[in-house]
C-alpha positions as CSV (number, residue, x, y, z in Angstrom):
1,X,4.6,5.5,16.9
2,X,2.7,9.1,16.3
3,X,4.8,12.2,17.8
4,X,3.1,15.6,17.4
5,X,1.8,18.9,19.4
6,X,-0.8,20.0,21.7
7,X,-1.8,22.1,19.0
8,X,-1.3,19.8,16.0
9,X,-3.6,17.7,18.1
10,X,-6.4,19.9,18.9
11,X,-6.8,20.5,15.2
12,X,-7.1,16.9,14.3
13,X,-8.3,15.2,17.2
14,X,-10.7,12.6,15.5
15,X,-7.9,11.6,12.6
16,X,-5.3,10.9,15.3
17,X,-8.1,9.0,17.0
18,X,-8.6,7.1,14.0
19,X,-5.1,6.1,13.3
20,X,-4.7,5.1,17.1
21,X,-7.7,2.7,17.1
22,X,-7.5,1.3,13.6
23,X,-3.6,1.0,12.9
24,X,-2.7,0.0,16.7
25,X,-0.4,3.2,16.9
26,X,1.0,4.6,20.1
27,X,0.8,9.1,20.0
28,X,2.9,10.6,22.1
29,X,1.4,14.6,22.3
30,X,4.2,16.9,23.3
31,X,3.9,19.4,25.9
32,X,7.4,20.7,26.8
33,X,10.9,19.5,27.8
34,X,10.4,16.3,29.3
35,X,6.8,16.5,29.8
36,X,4.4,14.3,27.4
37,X,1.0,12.3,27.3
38,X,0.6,8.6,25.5
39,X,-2.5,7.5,24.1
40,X,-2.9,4.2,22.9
41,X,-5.9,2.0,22.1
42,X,-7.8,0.5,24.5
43,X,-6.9,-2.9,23.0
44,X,-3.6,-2.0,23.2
45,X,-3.9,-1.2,26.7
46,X,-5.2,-3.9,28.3
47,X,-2.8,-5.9,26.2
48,X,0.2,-4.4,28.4
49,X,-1.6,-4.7,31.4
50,X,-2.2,-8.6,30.3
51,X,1.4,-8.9,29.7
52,X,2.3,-6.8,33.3
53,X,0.3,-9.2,34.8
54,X,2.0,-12.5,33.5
55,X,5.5,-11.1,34.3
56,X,4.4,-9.8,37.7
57,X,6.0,-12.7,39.6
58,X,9.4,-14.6,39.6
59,X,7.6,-18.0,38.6
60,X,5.3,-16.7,36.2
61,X,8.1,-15.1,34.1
62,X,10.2,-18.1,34.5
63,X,7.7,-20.4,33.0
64,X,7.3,-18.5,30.2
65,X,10.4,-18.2,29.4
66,X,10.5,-22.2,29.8
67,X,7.8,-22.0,27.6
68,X,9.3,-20.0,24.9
69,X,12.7,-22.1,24.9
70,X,10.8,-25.6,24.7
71,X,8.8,-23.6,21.0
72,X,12.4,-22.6,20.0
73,X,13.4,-26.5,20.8
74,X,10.9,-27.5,18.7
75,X,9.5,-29.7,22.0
76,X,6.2,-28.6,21.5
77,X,2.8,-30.3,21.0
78,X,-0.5,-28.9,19.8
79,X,-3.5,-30.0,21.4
80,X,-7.1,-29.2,21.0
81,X,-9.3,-27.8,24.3
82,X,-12.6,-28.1,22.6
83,X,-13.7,-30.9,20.7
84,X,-16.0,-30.3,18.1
């Protein structure tokens, strides 16, 4: 995670850009006690909103949690969707 200024920022706009898209980093730009702004990619982004979605419901989060303790198990099976 990137921490800096408003005015650090302004400066370097395009390199904190850069490091936000290309090393999946999160930049939080400072702007007084308790007040802040988060930019992240847009991969990043819709990945959270992917995840938000999935645990959105009582069921949903339950079966992956299911999920994830039947891979920890080792009761899992691999199984191809397309064949070639």
């Amino acid at each position: 995670m990137l921490s800096t200024s408003i005015s650090d920022f302004r400066k370097d706009i395009k390199s904190y850009f850069d490091r936000v898209t290309e090393n999946f980093e999160t930049l939080i730009i400072n702007r007084g006690k308790d007040k802040g702004v988060v930019i992240m990619s847009l991969s990043e982004y819709n990945s959270l909103l992917s995840t938000q979605h999935e645990l959105s419901s009582t069921e949903n989060e339950r079966r992956l949690d299911s999920a994830i303790e039947k891979l920890k198990q080792g009761n899992s099976y691999s199984k191809n969707l397309l064949e070639e």
